[in-house]
Structure formats: structure tokens, C-alpha cells
C-alpha positions as CSV (number, residue, x, y, z in Angstrom):
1,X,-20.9,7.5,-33.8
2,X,-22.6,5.1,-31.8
3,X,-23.4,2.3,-34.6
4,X,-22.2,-0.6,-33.6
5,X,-22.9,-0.3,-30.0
6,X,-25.6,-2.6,-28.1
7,X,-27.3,-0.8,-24.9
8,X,-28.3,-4.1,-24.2
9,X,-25.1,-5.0,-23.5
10,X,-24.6,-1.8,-21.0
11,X,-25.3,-3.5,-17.8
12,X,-22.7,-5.7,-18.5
13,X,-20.4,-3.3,-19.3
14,X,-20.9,-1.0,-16.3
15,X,-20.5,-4.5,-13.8
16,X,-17.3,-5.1,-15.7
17,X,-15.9,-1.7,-15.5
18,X,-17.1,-2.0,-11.7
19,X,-15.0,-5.6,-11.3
20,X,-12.3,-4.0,-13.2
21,X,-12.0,-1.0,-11.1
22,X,-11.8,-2.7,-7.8
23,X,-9.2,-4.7,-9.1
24,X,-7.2,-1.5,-10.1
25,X,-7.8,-0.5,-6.4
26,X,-6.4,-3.7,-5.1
27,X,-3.3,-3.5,-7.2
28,X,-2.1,0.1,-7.0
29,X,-2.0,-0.6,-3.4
30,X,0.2,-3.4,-3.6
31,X,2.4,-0.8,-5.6
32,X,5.0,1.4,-4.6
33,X,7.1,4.3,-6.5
34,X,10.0,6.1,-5.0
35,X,12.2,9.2,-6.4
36,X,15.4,10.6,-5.3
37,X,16.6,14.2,-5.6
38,X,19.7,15.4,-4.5
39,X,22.1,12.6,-5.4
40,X,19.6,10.1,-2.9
41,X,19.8,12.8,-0.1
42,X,16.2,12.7,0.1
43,X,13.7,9.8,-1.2
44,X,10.1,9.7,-1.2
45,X,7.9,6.5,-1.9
46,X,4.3,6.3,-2.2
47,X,1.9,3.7,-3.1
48,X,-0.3,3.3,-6.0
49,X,-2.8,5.5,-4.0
50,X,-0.8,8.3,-3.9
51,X,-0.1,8.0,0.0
52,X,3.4,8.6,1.3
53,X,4.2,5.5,2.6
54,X,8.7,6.7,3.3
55,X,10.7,9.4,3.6
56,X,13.9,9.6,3.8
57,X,15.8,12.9,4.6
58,X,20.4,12.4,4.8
59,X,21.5,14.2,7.8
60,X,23.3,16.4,6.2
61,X,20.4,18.5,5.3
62,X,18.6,18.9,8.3
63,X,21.1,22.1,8.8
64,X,20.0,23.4,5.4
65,X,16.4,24.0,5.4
66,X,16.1,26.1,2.4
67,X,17.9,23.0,0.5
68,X,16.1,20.5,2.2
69,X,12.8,21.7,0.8
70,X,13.6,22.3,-2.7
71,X,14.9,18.6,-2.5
72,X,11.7,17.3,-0.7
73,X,9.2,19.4,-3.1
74,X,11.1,17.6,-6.1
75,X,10.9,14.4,-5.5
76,X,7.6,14.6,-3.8
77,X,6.4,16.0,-7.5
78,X,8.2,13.3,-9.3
79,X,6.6,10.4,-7.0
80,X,3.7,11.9,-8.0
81,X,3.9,11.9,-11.7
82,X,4.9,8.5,-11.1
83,X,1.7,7.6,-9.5
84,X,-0.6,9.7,-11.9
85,X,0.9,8.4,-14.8
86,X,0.2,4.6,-13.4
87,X,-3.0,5.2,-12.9
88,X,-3.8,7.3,-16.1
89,X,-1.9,3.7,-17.9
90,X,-4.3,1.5,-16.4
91,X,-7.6,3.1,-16.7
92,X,-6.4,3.1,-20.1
93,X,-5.9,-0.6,-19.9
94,X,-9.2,-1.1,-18.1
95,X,-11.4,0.8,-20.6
96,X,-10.0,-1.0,-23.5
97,X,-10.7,-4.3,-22.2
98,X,-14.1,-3.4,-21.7
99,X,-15.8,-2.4,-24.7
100,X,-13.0,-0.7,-26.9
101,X,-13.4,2.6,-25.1
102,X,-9.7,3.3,-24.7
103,X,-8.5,2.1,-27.9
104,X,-7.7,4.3,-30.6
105,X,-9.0,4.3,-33.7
């Protein structure tokens, strides 16, 4: 399993992943994803943190709340999964750069 890997190398490795991972931090939050539900009635848009950074809500639900919050719970789940999967995509990226620990086989 571990035959071709040099500990002497590890501190070099573990500064790199450091490096790398701050510049993950940087760029997911210079990113931002939005979702609509409802046709665009309601949109939510977060950064690459995962903080809610808009909301917008149409007027005509504010008279429907039951409608208004199966619209906001969907599209605050599919921001989400937008988010998640960015981040799962690059510390896939990352690890692969550094040391082969992302690639497949």
C-alpha cells in the first residue's frame, strides 16, 4: 500500500495541502451560487462558504405562507448541493495535486 511513498517528503506535503487549502478558502468566497424554485418566485444565493449572501421572495407569496416555505426550503437545499458539491470538486482537485491522493487508480 504504501510503497512508493517518501515520509521524507511529508512536511512538504502537509505545507502544500496547507497553501492549497487557504487558497480554496480564498476562492469559494469569491464564489457565488443561486437557485430558483417556483418559476424565479423565490431565489437564494450563497457563497462558496455556504453563507446566504440574497434572498429574494415575489410578492405574490408573502399571502401564501405555506407555499412560500416549501419554495424557500427548496431552493435553499439546492444552493446547498451546489455549494457541497463545489467544495467536495475541489478538495478533490487539491488532493490530487498534491501527492496523488485524489486520483484514482
Amino acid at each position: 500500500m504504501f510503497e512508493n511513498f517518501d515520509l521524507s517528503k511529508m512536511g512538504a506535503m502537509i505545507e502544500e495541502a496547507q497553501r492549497q487549502s487557504q487558497k480554496m478558502q480564498e476562492e469559494a468566497s469569491s464564489k457565488q451560487f443561486s437557485a430558483k424554485s417556483g418559476g424565479g418566485l423565490v431565489s437564494v444565493s450563497m457563497d462558496g462558504n455556504g453563507e446566504v449572501v440574497d434572498v429574494s421572495i415575489d410578492d405574490s407569496l408573502l399571502k401564501d405562507k405555506e407555499s412560500l416555505q416549501i419554495l424557500l426550503i427548496s431552493c435553499i437545499n439546492d444552493v446547498t448541493k451546489m455549494v457541497e458539491d463545489n467544495k467536495k470538486l475541489a478538495t478533490t482537485q487539491m488532493l490530487s495535486s498534491i501527492g496523488g491522493f485524489g486520483a484514482k487508480s
